[in-house]
C-alpha positions in Angstrom: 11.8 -152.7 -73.0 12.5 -155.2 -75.9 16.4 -155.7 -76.0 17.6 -155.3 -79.5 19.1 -158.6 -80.5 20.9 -157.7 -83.7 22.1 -154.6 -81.8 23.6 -156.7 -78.7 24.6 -159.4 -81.0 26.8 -156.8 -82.8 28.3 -155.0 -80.3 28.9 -157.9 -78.3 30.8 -159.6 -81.3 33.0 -156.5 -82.4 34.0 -156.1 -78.9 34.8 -159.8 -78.7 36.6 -160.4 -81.7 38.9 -157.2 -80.9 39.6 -158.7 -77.0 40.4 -161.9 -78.6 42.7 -160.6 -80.8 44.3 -158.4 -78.6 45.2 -161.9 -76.1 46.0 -164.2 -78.6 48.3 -161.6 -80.8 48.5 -158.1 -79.1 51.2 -156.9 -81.3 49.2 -157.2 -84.7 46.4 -155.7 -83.0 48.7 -152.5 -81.9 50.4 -152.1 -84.8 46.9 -152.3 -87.0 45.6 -149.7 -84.5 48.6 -147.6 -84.8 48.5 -147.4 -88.4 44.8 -146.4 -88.4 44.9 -143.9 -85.2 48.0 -142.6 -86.9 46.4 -141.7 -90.2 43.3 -140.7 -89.0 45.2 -137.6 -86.4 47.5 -136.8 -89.7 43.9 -136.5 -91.5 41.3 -135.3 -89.0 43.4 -134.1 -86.2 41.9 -130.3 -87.0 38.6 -131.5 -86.9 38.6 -132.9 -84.0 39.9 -129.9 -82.2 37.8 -127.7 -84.2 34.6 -130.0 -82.5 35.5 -129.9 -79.2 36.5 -125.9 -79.1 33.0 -125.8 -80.6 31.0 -128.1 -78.2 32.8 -125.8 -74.9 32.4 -122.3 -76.7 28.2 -124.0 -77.3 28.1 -124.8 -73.7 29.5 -121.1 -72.8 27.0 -119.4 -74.7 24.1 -121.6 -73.6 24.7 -120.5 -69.5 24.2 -117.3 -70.4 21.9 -117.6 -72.8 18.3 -117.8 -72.1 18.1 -121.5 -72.7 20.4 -121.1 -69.2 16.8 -121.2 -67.5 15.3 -124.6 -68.8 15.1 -126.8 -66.4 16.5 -130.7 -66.5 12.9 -132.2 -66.0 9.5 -130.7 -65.1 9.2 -127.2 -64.3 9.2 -127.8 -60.6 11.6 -130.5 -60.4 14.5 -129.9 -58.1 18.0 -131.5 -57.6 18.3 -134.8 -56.0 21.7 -134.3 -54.6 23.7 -131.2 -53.1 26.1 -129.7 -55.0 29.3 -130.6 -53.9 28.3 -134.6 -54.0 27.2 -133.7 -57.3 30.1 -131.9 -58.5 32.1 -135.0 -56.9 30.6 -138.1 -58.4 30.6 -136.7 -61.9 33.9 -135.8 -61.6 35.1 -139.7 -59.8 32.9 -141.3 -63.6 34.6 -139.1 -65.6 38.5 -139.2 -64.7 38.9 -142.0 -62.0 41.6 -143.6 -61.9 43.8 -141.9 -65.3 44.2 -139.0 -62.5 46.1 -141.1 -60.1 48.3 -142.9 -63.0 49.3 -139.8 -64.2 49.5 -137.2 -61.8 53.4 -137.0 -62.0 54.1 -138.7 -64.9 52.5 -136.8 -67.7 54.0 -133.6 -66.2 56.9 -134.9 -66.6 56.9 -136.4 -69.7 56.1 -133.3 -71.4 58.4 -131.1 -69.9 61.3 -133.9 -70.7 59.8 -133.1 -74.3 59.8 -129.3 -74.5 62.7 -129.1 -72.8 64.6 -130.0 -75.2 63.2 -126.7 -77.3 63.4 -123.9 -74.6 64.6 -123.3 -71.1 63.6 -125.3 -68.4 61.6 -122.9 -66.7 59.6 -121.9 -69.7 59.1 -126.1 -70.5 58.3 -126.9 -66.3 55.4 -124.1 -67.0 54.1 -125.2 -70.8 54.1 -129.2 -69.2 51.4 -128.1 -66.7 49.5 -126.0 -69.5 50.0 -128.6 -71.2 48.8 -131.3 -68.7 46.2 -129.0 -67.9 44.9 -128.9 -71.2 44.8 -132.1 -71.9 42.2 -133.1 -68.3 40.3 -129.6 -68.3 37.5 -127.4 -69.3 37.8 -129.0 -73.2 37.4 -132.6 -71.7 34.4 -131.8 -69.9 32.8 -129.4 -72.6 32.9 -133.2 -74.4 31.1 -134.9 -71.8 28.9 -131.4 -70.9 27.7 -131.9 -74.3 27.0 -135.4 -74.5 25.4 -135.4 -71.4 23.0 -132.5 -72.0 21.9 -133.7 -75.1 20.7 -137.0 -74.0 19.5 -135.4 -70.2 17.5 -132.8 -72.2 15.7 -135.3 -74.8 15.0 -137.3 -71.5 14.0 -135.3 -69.4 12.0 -132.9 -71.3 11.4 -135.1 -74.4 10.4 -138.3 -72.7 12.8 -140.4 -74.7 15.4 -143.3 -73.2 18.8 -142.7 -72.6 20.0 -143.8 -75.4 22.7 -142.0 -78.2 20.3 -142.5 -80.9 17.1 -141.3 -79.0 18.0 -137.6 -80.3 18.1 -138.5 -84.0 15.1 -140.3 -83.5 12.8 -138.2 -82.0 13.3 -135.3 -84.5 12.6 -137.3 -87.1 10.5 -139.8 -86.1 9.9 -142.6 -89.0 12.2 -142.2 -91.2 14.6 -144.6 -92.3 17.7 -142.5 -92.6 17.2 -141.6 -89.2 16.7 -145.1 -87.6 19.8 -146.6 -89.2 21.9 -143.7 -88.2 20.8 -144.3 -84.8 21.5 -147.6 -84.7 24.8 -147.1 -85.9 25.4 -144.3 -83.4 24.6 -146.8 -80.6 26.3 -149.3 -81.8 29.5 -146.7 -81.9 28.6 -145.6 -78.6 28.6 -149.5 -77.7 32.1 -149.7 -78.9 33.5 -146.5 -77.9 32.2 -147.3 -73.8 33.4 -150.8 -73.8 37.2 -150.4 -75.6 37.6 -146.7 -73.1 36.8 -148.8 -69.9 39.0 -151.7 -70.9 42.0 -149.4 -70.9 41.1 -148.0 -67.9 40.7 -151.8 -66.3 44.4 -152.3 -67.5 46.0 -148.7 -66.3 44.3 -149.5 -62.9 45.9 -153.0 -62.9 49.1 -151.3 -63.7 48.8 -149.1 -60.8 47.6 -151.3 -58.2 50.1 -153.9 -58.9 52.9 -151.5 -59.4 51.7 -149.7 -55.1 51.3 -153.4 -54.1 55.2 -154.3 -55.2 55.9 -151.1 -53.6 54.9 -151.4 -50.1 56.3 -155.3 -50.2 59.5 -153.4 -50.9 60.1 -154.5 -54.9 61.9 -153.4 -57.1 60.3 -155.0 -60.3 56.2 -156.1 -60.6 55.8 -159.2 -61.6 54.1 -160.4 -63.9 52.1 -163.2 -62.0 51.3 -160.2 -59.6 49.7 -158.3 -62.1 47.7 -161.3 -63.1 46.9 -161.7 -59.7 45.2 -158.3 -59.4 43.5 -158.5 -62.5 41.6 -161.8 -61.4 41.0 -160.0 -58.3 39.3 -156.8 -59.7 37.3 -159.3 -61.7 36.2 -161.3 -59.1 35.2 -157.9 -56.9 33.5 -156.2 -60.1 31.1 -159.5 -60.8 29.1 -159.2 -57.1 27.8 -155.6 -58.0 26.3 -156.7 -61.2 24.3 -159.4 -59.6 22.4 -156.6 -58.1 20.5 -153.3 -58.8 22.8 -150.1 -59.4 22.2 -148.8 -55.8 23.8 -146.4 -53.3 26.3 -148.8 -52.2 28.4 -147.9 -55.8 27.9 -144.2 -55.1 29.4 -144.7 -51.7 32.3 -146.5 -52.9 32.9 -143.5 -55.7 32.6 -141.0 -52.6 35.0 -142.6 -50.6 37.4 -142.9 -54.0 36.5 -139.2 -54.2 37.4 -138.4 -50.4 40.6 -140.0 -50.9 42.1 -138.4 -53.8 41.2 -135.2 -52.3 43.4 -136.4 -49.3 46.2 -137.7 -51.5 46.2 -133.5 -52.8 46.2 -131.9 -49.6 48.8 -134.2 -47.8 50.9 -133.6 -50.9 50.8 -129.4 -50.7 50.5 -129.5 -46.8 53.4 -132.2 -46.3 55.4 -131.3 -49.6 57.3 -127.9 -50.4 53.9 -125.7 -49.8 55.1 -122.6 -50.9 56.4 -123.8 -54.2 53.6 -126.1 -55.0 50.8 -123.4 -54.0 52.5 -121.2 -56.5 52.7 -124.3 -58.9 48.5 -124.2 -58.2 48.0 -120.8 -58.7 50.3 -120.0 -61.4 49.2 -123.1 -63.2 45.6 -121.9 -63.5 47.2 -117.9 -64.5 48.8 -120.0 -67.1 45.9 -122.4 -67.8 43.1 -119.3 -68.3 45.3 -117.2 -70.3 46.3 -119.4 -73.3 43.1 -122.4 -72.8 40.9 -120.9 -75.8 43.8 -120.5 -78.3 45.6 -123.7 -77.1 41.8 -125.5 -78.6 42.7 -124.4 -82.2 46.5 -125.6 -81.8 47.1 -128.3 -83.7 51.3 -127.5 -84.1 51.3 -127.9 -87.5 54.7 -125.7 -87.9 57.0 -127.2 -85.4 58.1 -129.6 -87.6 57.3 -133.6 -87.3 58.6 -134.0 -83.5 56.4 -132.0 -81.8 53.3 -132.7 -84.3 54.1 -136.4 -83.0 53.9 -135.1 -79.6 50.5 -133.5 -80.1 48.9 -136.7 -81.8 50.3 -138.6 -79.2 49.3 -136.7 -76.3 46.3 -134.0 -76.8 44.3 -135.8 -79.8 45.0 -138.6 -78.1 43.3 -137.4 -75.4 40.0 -135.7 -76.7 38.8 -138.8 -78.4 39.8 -140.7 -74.9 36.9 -138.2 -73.6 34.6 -139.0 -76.8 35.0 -142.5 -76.4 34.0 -142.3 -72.0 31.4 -139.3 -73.6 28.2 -141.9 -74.1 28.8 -143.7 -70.2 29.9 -140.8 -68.7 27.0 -138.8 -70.4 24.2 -140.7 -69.1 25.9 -141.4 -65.7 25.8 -137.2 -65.6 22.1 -137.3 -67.0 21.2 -139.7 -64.2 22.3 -137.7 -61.6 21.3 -134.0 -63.0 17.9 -134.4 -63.0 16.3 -130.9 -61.9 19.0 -128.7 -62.6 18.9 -126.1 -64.9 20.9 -125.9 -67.5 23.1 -123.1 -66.4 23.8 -125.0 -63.0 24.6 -127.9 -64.9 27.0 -126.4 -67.7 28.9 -124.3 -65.0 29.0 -127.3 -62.6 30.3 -129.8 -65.4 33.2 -127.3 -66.8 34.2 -125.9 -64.1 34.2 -127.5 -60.6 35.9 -130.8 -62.0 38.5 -128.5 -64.2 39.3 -126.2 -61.0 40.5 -129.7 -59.0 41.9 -131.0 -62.1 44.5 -127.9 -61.5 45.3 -128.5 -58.1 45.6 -131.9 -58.2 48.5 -131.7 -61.0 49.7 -128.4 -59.7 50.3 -130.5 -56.6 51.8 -133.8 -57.7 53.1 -132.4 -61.2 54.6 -129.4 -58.6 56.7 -132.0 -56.5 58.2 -133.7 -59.9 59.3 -130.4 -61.5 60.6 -129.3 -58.0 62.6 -132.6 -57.8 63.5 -132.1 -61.5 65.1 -128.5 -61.1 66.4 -128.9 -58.0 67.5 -132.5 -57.2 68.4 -135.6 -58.6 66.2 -135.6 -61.6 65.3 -139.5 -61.0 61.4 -139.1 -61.6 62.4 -137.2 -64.8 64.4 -140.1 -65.8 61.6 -142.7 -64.5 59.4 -141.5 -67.6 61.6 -143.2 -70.3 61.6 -146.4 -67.7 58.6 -147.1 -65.1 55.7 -144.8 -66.0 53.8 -147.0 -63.7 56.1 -146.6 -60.7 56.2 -142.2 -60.6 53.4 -141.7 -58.2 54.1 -144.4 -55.9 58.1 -142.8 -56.4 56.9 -139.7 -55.6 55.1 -140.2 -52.8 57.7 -142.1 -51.4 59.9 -138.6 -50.9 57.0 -137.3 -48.8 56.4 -138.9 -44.7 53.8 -141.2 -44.5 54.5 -143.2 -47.9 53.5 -146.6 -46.7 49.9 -144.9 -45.7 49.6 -142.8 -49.0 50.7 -145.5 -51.3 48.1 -148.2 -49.4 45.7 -144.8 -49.9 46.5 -144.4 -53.6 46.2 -148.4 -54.4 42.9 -148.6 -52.9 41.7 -145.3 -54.1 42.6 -146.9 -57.6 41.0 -150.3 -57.0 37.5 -148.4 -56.2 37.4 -146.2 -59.2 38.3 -149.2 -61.3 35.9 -151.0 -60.0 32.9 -148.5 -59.8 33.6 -148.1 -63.2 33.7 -151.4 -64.5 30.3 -151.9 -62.9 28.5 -148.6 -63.7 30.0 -149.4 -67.6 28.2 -152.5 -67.6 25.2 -151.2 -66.6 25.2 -148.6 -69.9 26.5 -151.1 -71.8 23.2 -153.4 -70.9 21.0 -150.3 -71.2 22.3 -149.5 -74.4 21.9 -152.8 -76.2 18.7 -153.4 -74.2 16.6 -150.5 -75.8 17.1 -148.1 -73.1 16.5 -150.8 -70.3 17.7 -148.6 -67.0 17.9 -152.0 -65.7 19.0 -154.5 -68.2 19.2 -158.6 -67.2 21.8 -160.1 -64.9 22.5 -162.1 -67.7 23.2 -159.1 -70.3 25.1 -156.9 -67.4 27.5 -160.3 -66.7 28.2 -160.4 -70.3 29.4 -156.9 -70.7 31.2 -157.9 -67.5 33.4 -160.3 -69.0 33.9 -158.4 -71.9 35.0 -155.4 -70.0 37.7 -157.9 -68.9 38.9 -159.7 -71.6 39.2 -155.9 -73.2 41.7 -155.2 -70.4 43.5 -158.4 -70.8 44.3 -157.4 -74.1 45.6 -153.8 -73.3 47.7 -155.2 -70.8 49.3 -157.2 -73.0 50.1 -154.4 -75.4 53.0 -153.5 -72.9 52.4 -149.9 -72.4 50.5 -147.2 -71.6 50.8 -145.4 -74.9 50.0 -148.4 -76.2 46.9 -148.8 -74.6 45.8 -144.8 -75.1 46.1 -146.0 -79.1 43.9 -148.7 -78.7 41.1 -146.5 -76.8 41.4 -143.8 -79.2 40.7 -146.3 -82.3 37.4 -147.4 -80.6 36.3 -143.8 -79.9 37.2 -142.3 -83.9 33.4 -142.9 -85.1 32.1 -141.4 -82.1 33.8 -138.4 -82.9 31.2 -137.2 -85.3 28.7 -138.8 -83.2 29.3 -136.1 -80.5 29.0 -133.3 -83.1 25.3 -134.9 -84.1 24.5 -134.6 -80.6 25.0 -131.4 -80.6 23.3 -130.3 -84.0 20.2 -132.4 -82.3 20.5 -130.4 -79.0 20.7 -127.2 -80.5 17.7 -128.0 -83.1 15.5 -129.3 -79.8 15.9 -126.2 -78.4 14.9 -123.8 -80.9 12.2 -125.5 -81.8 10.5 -125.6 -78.1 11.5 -122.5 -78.0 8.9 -121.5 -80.6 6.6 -123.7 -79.6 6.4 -122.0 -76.3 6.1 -118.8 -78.0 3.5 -120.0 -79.9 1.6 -121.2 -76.8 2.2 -117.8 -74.8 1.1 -115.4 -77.9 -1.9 -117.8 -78.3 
C-alpha cells in the first residue's frame, strides 16, 4: 500500500511540535491544556457520557440481537486463539500498566474525597464504585465499539484497518467523505500517539519509583528516572526492527500471568476475608448503580465534586477514546472468527470481572489499612502517588519478590505497548500497511518517547491524564461516527441478504 505522505507528514509534525513543547516548556504546555480540557468537560462533559452509555447499551442490544450471529470473517472462519488467551491479551492492550499504578491509589484518593461528605463506610464503598466505574464495562463498551466497527468493515467488508475505512466505504467517492476520513485518521494518529506517551511516563514513574524501593530509598531520583526511561527506549527499539511476531504476545502473556499473581498473593496473603468481601460486595455495588452512574454527570453537588468528576471519570472515558483506535485494531487483529456475540460478551465482560478483583484486592488492603490502622497510604495520596503500591505491598510477606514482580510486570506492558503503538501508528499513516517500514515504525518510536519525556516533566500524574485527554477530545465524536457507520453496515447487509434469500 502507498503510504500517505501528507497524512504521515501531519501527524508526525503535530505530534512533534507538542513533544517539543512539552520538553523545552512543560508548564505552558500544561497550563494551555488545562484551560482547554477544562472548558471542554464544563461544555461537553454530558456528551461525552451520553456516547459512551450509548456505545455499551449498542453493544448490549447487539449480543442478543440477531446481528449476535454474524460472524467476524467468512462464514466458516473460526477463532485463532482460545478464549482465555483471548480474553487476556485484549485485556494486557487495553489497561497495562494504568492497572498497576493505580491499584491502591485511586481507591484511595476518592474515598479521601467523599469522605469528607459522608461516613467513612459509605465513602470506602462509593471509592470502589467509583474506581470500578471508571476501569469497567463503560471503558470497554468504548473500545467494544471501536473495535467492532473496524473488525466488521474488515473482515466482512474487505476494507484496511483503518478509522476512516468505515466512512469510506459507505460512501465511496465522495469528497465529504474522503476528507472526513482523513481527518478521522489523522485524530486517530494523534489520539494513539499522545495516550501511549502518558502511559510511557506513568510506567517510568512506577518502575523507577519499585527500583528506589527495593535499593531501600526513600526519595527517586531524578537521574534514576532518566535512567529508566533511556532504558525502556533502548528495549522498545529491537522489536521494531522486526515483524510483530509471537515473541510480543508472549511478553504480554507473561505481563498478564503476573498481574494475575500480584491479585491472588494479595487476597491469599492479605486479610482474605475482608478483601473477598471487598471483591464480592464491590461487584453487588458495581452492578447495582453501573447504568445510572453512566448518565451522572454531578451537576448538583456544587463545584467540588463536579471538579472531582472532570478530574477523574471524564477524565477517564476520553483516556479510553484516545487508546480506542490502537486498542481497536489490536482487538480486530486477534477476533478474527468470532461472532459477534462471543466478541461483545468477551470484550465487556471478562476484562471488567478482573478489573473488580484486582481493585477489590489492592483497593481492599488500602481501605482496611485506612479504617483500621495508621492511615499512612491515605495520607501517601496528597504526597507519593507513585510510591502506594510498592507501600502497600510492602505490609504483605514477600515484598522484595512482589515489588521485583510488579516493576517488571510494568516494564513489559510498557514496552509491549510502545511497540504494538508503533506498529498502528505506521499502519495508519501508511494506508493500512499491516506492516509499515522500519523506517516509519522507528519514527513513531521516537516520537512515542519524546511524548513521554514531556509528560514526565509535567510533574504529575494528573498532570499527565490532562494532557492525554486533550489529544483524545476530537476522537470523541469520532467514536460516535463509528458507530453510526457500524450500525448503517449492518442493516444494510441485512437487507441485502434478504434480498438474496427471497430471490
Amino acid at each position: 500500500m502507498q503510504t500517505d505522505r501528507t497524512l504521515l507528514a501531519a501527524s508526525v509534525g503535530l505530534c512533534a511540535v507538542i513533544g517539543i513543547w512539552g520538553v523545552i516548556d512543560p508548564a505552558s504546555l500544561l497550563t494551555t491544556a488545562k484551560e482547554i480540557v477544562d472548558q471542554y468537560f464544563i461544555s461537553r462533559g454530558w456528551f461525552v457520557m451520553l456516547s459512551v452509555t450509548t456505545m455499551l447499551l449498542f453493544c448490549g442490544w447487539l449480543a442478543f440481537s440477531r446481528f449476535g450471529d454474524i460472524r467476524l470473517g467468512d462464514d466458516t472462519d473460526r477463532p485463532e486463539y482460545s478464549t482465555p488467551t483471548w480474553i487476556a491479551m485484549l485485556f494486557a492492550a487495553g489497561m497495562g500498566v494504568g492497572l498497576l499504578f493505580w491499584a491502591v491509589a485511586e481507591p484511595l484518593t476518592h474515598f479521601y474525597v467523599i469522605s469528607e461528605a459522608v461516613p467513612d463506610a459509605i465513602a470506602a464503598e462509593q471509592a470502589l464504585l467509583a474506581t470500578n466505574f471508571n476501569w469497567g464495562i463503560h471503558a470497554w463498551a468504548i473500545y467494544g465499539t471501536t473495535a467492532l466497527a473496524i473488525a466488521y468493515f474488515s473482515y466482512r467488508r474487505g476494507t484496511p484497518m483503518l478509522v476512516s475505512a468505515p466512512l469510506k466505504n459507505l460512501f465511496p467517492g465522495e469528497r465529504w467523505a474522503t476528507a472526513i476520513g482523513w481527518i478521522s485518521d489523522f485524530m486517530a494518529i494523534a489520539a494513539i500517539a499522545i495516550g501511549v506517551g502518558g502511559s510511557v511516563a506513568m510506567g517510568v514513574y512506577q518502575v523507577a519509583d519499585g527500583l528506589t524501593v527495593l535499593g531501600g530509598g526513600q526519595t527517586t531520583q531524578t537521574w534514576l528516572l532518566w535512567a529508566v526511561f533511556a532504558v525502556m527506549v533502548l528495549a522498545y527499539i529491537p522489536p521494531l526492527l522486526v515483524d510483530l511476531g509471537s515473541g510480543m504476545a508472549k511478553l504480554s502473556n507473561i505481563a498478564m500471568l503476573t498481574a494475575i499473581a500480584l491479585v491472588a498473593y494479595t487476597i491469599v496473603l492479605g486479610p482474605t476475608e475482608y478483601l473477598m468481601n471487598s471483591v464480592v460486595s464491590g461487584i453487588g455495588v458495581y452492578v447495582a448503580d453501573v447504568l445510572p452512574r453512566g448518565l451522572q454527570t454531578f451537576t448538583f453537588f456544587g463545584t467540588e465534586a463536579n471538579q472531582w468528576f472532570r478530574d477523574w471519570t471524564l477524565t477517564y472515558m476520553v483516556w479510553w477514546i484516545a487508546w480506542g483506535p490502537f486498542v481497536g485494531v489490536f482487538i480486530a487483529r486477534i477476533s478474527r472468527g468470532r461472532t459477534i456475540r462471543e466478541f461483545v460478551l468477551g470484550v465487556l465482560l471478562g476484562p471488567t470481572l478482573f478489573s473488580t478483583i484486582w481493585f477489590g484486592a489492592f483497593g481492599g488492603v488500602g481501605l482496611y489499612e485506612t479504617l483500621n490502622g495508621t492511615g499512612e497510604l491515605l495520607a501517601m495520596t496528597q504526597t507519593n502517588v507513585e510510591r502506594m503500591t510498592f507501600a502497600l505491598l510492602d505490609r504483605l510477606p514477600f515484598a522484595f519478590l512482589t515489588t521485583l514482580a510488579t516493576v517488571i510486570a510494568a516494564f513489559l506492558f510498557i514496552v509491549t505497548s510502545v511497540v504494538s503503538a508503533a506498529f498502528v501508528l505506521g499502519m495508519f499513516s501508511s494506508g493500512g500497511d499491516q506492516n509499515p517500514s522500519t523506517k516509519v515504525r522507528l519514527i513513531w518510536g521516537g516520537l512515542i518517547g519524546m511524548l513521554g519525556a514531556a509528560m514526565i516533566l509535567s510533574g504529575s500524574a494528573q498532570a499527565m491524564k490532562t494532557l492525554i485527554a486533550l489529544g483524545a477530545l476530537p476522537f470523541v465524536f469520532i467514536t460516535v461516527m463509528l458507530l453510526a457507520c457500524l450500525i448503517r453496515a449492518l442493516m444494510l447487509d441485512a437487507r441485502k441478504e434478504a434480498g438474496h434469500a427471497a430471490g
